[in-house]
C-alpha positions as CSV (number, residue, x, y, z in Angstrom):
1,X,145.2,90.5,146.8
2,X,144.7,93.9,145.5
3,X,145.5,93.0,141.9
4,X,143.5,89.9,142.3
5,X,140.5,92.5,143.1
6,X,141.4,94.9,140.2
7,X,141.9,92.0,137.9
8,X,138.3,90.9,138.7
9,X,136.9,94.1,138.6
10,X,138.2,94.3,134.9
11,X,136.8,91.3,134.1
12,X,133.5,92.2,135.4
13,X,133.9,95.9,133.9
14,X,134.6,93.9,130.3
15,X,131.9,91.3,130.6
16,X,129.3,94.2,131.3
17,X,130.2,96.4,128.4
18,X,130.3,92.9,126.1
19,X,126.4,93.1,127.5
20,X,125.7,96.5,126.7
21,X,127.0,96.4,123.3
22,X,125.1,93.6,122.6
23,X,121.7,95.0,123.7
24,X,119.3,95.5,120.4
25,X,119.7,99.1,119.8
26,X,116.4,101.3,118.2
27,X,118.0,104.0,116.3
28,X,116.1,107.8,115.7
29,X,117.0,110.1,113.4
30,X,114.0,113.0,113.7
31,X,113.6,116.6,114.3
32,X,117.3,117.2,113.7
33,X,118.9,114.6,115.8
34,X,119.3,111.3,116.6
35,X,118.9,109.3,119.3
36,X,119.8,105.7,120.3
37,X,117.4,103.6,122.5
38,X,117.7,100.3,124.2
39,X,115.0,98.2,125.3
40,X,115.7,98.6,128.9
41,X,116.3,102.2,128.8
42,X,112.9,102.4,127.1
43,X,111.2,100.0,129.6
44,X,112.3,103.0,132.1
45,X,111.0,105.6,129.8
46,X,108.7,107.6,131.8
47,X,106.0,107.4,129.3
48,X,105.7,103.7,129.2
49,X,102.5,102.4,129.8
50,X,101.0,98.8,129.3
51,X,98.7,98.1,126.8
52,X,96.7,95.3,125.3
53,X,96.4,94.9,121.8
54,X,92.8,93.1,120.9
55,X,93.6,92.0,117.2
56,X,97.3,92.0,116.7
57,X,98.6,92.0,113.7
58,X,101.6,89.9,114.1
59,X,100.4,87.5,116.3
60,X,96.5,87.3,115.4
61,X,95.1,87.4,118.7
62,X,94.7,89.9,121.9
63,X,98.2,90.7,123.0
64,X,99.7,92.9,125.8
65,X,102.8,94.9,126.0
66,X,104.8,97.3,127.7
67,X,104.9,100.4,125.4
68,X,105.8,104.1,125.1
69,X,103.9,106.2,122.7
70,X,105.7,106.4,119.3
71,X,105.3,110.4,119.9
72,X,107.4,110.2,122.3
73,X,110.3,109.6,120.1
74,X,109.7,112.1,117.6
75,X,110.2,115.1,119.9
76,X,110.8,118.5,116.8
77,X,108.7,116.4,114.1
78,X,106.4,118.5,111.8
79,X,102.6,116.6,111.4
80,X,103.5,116.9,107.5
81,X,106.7,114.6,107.8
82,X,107.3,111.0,106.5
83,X,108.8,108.4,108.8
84,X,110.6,105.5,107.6
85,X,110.6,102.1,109.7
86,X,113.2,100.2,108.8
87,X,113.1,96.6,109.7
88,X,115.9,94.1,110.4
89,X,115.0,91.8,107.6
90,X,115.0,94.4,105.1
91,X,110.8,95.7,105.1
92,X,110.5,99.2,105.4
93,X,107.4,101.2,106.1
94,X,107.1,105.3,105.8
95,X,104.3,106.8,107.6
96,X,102.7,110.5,107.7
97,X,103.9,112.0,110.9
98,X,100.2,113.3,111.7
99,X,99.3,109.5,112.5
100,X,102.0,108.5,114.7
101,X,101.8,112.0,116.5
102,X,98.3,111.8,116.9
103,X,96.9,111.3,120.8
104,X,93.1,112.0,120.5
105,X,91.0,109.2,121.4
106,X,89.4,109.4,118.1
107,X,92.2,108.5,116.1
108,X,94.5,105.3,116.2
109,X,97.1,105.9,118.8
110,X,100.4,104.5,117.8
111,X,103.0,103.0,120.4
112,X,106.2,101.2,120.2
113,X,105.7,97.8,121.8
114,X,109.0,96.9,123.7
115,X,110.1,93.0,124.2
116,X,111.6,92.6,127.8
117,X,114.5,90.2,127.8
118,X,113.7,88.2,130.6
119,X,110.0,87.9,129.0
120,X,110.4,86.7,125.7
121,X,107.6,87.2,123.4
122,X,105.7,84.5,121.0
123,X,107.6,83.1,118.2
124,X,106.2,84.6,115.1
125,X,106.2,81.1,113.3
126,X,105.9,77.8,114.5
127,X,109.1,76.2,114.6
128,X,111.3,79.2,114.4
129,X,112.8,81.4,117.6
130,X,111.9,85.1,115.8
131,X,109.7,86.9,117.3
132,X,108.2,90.6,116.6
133,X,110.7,92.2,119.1
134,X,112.2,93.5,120.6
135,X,111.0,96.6,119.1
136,X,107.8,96.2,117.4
137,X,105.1,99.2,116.1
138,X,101.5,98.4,117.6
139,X,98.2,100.6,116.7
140,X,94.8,101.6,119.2
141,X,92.5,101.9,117.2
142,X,93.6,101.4,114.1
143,X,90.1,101.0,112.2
144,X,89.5,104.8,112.7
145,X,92.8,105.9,110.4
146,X,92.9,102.8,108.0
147,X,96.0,100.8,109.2
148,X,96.5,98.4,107.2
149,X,98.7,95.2,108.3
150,X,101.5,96.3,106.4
151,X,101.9,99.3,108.9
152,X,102.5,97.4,111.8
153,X,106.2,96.9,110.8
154,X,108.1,94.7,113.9
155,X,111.6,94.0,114.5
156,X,112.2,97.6,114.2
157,X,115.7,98.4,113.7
158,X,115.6,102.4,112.8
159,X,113.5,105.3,112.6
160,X,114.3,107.7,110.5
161,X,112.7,111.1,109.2
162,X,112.6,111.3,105.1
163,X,111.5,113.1,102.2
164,X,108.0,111.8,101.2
165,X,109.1,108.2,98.7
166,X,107.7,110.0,95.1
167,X,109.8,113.2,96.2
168,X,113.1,110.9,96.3
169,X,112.0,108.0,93.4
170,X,109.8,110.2,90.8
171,X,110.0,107.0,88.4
172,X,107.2,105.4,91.0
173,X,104.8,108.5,90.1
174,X,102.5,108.2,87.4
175,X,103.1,111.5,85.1
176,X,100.8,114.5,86.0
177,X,98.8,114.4,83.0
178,X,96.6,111.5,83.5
179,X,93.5,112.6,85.0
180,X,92.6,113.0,88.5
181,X,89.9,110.3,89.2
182,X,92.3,108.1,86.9
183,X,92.1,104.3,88.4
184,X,96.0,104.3,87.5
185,X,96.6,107.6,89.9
186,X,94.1,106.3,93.0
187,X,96.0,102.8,92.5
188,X,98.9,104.4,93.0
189,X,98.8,105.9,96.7
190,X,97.2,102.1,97.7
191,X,100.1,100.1,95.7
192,X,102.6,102.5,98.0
193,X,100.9,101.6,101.0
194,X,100.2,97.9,100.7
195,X,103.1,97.1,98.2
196,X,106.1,99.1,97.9
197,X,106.5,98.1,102.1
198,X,107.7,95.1,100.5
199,X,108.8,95.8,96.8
200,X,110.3,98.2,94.8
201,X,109.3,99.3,91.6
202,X,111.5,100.6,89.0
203,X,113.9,100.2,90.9
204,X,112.7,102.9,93.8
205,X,111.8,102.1,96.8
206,X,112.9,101.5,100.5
207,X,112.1,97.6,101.1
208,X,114.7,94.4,100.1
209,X,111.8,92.0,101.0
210,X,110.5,91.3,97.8
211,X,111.6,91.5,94.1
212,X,111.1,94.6,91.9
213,X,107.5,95.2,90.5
214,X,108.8,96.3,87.4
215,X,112.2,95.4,86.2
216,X,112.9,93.6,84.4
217,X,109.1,92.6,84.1
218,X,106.0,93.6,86.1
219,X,103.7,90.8,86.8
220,X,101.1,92.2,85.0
221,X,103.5,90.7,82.0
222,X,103.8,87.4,83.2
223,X,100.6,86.3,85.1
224,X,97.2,86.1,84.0
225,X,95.2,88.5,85.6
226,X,93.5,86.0,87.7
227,X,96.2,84.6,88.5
228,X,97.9,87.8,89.8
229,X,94.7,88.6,91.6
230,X,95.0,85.1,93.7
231,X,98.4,85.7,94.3
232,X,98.0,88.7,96.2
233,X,94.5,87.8,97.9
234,X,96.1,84.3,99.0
235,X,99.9,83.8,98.1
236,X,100.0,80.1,98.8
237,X,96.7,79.2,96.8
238,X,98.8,80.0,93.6
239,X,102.1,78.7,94.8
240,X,103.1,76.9,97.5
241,X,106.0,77.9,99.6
242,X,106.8,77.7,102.9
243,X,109.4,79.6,103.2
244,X,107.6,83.1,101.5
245,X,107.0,86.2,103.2
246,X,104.3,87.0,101.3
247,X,100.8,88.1,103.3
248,X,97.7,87.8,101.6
249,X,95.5,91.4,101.3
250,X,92.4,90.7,102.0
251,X,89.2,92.8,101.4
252,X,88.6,94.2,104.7
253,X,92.5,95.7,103.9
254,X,92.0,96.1,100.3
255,X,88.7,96.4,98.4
256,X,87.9,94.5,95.0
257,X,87.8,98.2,93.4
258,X,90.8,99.5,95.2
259,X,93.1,95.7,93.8
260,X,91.5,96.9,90.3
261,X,93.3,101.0,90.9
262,X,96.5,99.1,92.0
263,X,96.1,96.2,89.1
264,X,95.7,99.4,87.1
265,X,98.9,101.3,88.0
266,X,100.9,98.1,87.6
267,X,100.0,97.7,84.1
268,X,100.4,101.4,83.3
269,X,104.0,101.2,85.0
270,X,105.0,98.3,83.0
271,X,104.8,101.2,80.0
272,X,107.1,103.0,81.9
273,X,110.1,100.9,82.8
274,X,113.6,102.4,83.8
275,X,116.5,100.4,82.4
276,X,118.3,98.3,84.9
277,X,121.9,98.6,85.3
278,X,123.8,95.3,83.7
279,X,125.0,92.9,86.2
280,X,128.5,93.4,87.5
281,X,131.6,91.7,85.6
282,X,133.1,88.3,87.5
């Protein structure tokens, strides 16, 4: 009898830890430390709140979660940090620290929107079981900071605290001596924000979504430039496919003179190329 009870404890004991270890895990490396979260544990987190979302970006309609502010997981961060959200299917998004830190109700307030197991959210397409969780970054507010879509990165793997992207991939930078209201240098900053989430280009970057913006060609080389301007207003106007990632920018995100500063630095880069390495031997 008694090893009949131990033997079923053990089993019990085994199939619990085979549950905990399969629990989605957030991951934060900030202020020196890092930290690993689980959805329940963050559920109990004595900061989470329920909110309700009126124009989410993932699902395009008023949504409601159970959240904990996104400063509450940053505990030692400076306001002049860069954060990087890395994303299970490869996008990756680096925000200042000042906006996810910021709690005034003039500014957007960012929280980390948490998917309860038991409550499954929305599939994110029709069709297909993914959804945004189970860890998913949702903005208050967000017209009074300029969020753009591609800062509401979802199925949220890690956080992690970095050096600012054209400290750590300088070929991305347009050289100093272009002049300051340049359209290539203010195209830059909006191609990092709306683009390189995404891409890479010459070969920097921290997203595997998309293909490099530069190497071996830019499209600036290969499209015609309204062609190039459809394709990123309305992907699937200029090809169709089903199966693309690609979001259209449109001009409430991205005005017509802000696509001609980022149509700018893309042709300038495509003066600029880094080789790319040759493709390993079989």
């Amino acid at each position: 009898m008694r090893w009949g009870r131990a033997l079923a404890g053990l089993c019990c004991a085994v199939a619990a830890g085979a549950a905990l270890a399969s629990d989605p895990v957030l991951t934060v490396t900030a202020g020196g430390r890092t930290a690993t979260h689980t959805v329940a544990g963050l559920l109990a987190h004595p900061g989470a709140v329920a909110i309700t979302v009126p124009r989410d970006v993932a699902y395009q309609r008023a949504m409601t979660y159970r959240a904990v502010p996104v400063a509450a997981l940053l505990g030692g961060v400076a306001p002049g940090a860069s954060l990087r959200f890395a994303a299970a299917d490869g996008f990756a998004a680096t925000l200042q620290a000042d906006l996810l830190l910021a709690g005034s109700d003039r500014a957007p307030r960012a929280y980390l929107a948490l998917e309860p197991p038991d409550a499954a959210w929305p599939p994110l397409r029709a069709g297909e079981a993914a959804t945004a969780g189970p860890f998913y970054l949702v903005w208050l507010r967000p017209e009074r900071g300029m969020i753009v879509p591609e800062q509401w990165p979802y199925r949220v793997a890690r956080i992690e605290e970095v050096r600012p992207l054209a400290e750590r991939y300088p070929a991305i930078v347009p050289p100093p001596g272009l002049a300051a209201d340049a359209s290539v240098k203010r195209g830059f900053p909006l191609a990092v924000k709306n683009c390189l989430v995404c891409h890479t280009l010459n070969l920097g970057g921290d997203s595997t979504v998309g293909p490099d913006l530069n190497v071996p060609y830019s499209p600036t080389e290969y499209l015609r430039a309204d062609a190039l301007r459809r394709l990123i207003r309305d992907p699937q106007s200029l090809r169709r496919w089903p199966g693309s990632k690609m979001p259209g920018i449109d001009t409430s995100v991205l005005s017509d003179r802000e696509l001609n500063d980022v149509l700018s630095y893309l042709r300038y880069m495509a003066t600029r190329k880094v080789a790319a390495a040759p493709p390993p031997r079989k």
